[in-house]
DSSP file (Angstrom, degrees, kcal/mol; ACC not computed):
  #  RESIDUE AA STRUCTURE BP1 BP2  ACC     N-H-->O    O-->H-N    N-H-->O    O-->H-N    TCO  KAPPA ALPHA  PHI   PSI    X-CA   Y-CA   Z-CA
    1    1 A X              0   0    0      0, 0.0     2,-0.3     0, 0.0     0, 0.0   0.000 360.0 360.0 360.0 160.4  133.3  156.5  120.1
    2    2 A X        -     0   0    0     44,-0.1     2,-0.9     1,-0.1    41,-0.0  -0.589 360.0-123.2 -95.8 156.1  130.3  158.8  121.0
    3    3 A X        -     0   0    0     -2,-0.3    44,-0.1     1,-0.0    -1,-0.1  -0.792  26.0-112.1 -72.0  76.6  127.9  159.6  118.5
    4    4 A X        -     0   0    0     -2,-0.9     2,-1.5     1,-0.2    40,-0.1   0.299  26.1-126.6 -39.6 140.2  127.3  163.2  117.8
    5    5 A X    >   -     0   0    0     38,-0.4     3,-1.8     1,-0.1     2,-0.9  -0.508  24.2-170.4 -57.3  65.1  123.5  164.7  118.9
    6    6 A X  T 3   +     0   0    0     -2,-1.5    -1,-0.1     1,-0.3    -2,-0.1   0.459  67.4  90.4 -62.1   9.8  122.2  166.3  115.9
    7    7 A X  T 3  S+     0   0    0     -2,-0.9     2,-0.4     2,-0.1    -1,-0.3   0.451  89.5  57.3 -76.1  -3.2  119.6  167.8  117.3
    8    8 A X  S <  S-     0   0    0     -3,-1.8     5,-0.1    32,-0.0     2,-0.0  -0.934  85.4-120.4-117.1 143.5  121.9  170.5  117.6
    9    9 A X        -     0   0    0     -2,-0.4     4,-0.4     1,-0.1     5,-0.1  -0.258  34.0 -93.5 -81.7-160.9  123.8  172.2  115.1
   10   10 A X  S  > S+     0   0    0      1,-0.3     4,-0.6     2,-0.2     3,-0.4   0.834 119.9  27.9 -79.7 -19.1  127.3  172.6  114.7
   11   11 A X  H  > S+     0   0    0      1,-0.2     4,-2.6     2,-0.2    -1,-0.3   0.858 110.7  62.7-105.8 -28.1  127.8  175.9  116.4
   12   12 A X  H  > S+     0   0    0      2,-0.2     4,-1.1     3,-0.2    -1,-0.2   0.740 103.2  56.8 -75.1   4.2  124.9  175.8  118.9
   13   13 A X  H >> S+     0   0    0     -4,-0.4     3,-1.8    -3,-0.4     4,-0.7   0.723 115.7  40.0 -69.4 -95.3  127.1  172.3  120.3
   14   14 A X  H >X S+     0   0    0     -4,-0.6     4,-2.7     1,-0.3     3,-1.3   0.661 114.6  48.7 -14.8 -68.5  130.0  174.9  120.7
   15   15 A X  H >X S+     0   0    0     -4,-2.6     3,-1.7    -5,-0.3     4,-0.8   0.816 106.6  57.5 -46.1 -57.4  127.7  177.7  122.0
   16   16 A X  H <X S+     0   0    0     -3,-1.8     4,-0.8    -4,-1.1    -1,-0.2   0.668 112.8  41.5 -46.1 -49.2  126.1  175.1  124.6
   17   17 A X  H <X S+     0   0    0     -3,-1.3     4,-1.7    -4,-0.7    -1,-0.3   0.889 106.0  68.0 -71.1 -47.0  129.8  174.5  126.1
   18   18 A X  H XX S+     0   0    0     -4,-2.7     3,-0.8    -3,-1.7     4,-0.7   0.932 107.7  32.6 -49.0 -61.5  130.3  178.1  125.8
   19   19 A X  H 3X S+     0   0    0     -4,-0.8     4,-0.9     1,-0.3     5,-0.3   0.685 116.3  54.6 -73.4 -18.2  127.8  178.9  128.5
   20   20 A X  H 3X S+     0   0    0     -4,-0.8     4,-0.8    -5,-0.4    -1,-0.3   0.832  93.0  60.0-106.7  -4.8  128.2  176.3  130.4
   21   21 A X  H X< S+     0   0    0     -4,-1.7     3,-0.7    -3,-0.8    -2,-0.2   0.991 115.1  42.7 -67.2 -71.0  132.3  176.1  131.4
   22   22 A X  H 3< S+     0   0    0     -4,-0.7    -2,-0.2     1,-0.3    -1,-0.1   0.679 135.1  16.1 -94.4 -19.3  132.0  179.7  133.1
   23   23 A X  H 3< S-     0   0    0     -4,-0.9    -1,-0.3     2,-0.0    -2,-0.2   0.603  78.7-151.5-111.3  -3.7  128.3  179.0  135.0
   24   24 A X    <<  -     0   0    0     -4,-0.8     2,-0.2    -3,-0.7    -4,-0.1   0.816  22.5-169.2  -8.7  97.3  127.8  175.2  135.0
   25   25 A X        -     0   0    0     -6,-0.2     2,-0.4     1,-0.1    -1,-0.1  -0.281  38.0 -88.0 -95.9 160.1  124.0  175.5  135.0
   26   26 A X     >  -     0   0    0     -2,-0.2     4,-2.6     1,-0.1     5,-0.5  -0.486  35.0-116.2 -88.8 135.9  122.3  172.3  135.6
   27   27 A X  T  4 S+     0   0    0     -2,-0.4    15,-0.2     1,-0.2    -1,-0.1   0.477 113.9  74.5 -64.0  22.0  121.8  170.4  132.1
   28   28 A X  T  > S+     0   0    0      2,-0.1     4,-1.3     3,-0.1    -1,-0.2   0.857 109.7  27.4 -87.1 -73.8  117.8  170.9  133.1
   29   29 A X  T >4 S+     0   0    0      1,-0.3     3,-1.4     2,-0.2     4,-0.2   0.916 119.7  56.1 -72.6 -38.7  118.2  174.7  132.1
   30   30 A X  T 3X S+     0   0    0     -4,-2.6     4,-2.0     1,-0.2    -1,-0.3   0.963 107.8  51.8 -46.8 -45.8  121.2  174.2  129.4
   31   31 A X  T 34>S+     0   0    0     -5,-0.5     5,-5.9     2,-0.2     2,-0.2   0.789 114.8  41.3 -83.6  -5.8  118.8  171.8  127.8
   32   32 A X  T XX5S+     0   0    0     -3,-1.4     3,-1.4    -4,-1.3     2,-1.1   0.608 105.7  69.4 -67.9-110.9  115.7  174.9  127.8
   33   33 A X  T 345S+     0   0    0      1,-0.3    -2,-0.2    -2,-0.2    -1,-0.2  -0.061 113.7  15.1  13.6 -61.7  118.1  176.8  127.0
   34   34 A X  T 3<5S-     0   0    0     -4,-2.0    -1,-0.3    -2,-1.1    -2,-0.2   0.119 106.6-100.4-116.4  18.5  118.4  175.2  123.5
   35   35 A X  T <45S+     0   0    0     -3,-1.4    -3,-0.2    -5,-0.2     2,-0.2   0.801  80.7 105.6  77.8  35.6  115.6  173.6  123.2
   36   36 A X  S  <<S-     0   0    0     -5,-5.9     2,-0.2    -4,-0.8    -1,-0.2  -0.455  72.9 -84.6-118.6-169.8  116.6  169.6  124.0
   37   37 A X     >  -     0   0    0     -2,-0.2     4,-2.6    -3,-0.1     5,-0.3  -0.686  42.2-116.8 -84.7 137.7  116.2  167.2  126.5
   38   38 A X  H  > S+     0   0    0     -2,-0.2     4,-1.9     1,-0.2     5,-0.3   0.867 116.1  64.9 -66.5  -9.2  119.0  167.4  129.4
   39   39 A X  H >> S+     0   0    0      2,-0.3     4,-1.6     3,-0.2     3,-1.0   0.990 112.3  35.9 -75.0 -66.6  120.3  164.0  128.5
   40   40 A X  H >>>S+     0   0    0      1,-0.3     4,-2.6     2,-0.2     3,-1.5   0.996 112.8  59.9 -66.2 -46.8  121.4  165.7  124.8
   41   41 A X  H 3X5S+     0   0    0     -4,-2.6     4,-2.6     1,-0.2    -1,-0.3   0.888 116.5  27.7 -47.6 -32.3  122.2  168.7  126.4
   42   42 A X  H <X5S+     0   0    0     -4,-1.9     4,-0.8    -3,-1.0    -1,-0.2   0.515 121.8  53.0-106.8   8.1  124.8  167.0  128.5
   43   43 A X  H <X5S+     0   0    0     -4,-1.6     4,-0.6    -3,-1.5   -38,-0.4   0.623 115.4  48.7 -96.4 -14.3  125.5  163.9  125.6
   44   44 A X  H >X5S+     0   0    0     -4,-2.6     3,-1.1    -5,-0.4     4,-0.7   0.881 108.8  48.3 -89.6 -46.1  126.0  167.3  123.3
   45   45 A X  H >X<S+     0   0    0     -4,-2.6     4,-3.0    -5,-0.6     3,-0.7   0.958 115.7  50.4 -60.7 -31.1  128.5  169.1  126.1
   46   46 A X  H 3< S+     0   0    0     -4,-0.8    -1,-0.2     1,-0.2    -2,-0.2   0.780 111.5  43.1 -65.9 -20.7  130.5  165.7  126.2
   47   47 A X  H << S+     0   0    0     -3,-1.1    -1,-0.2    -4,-0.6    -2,-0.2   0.424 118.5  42.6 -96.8  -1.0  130.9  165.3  123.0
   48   48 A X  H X< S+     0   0    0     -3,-0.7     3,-1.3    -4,-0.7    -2,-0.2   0.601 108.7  59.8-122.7 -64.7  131.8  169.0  122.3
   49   49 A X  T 3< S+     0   0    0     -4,-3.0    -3,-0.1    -5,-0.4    -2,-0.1   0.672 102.3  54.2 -66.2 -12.0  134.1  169.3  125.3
   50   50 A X  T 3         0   0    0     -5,-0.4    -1,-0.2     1,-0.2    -3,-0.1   0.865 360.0 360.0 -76.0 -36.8  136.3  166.5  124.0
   51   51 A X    <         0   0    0     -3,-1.3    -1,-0.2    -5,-0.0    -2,-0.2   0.467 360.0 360.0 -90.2 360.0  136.9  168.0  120.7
């Protein structure tokens, strides 16, 4: 089972998915965007998108 990121809260995971199903921005800018690495930005949208 995947591990949640915690580097995110609970509702900026959700937000993070939010923006990125209707533009799928490369997980470079998601992870400015919010202030991660793209590797948690896209280990946070998998883990998000599942649920």
């Amino acid at each position: 089972m995947f591990t949640y990121c915690y580097d995110l809260s609970q509702k900026e995971g959700v937000c993070l998915c939010l923006v990125y199903l209707p533009q799928k921005p490369i997980f470079e800018i998601l992870g400015l965007l919010f202030d991660v690495s793209k590797t948690k930005a896209n280990d946070a949208f998998n883990y998000w998108v599942e649920i």
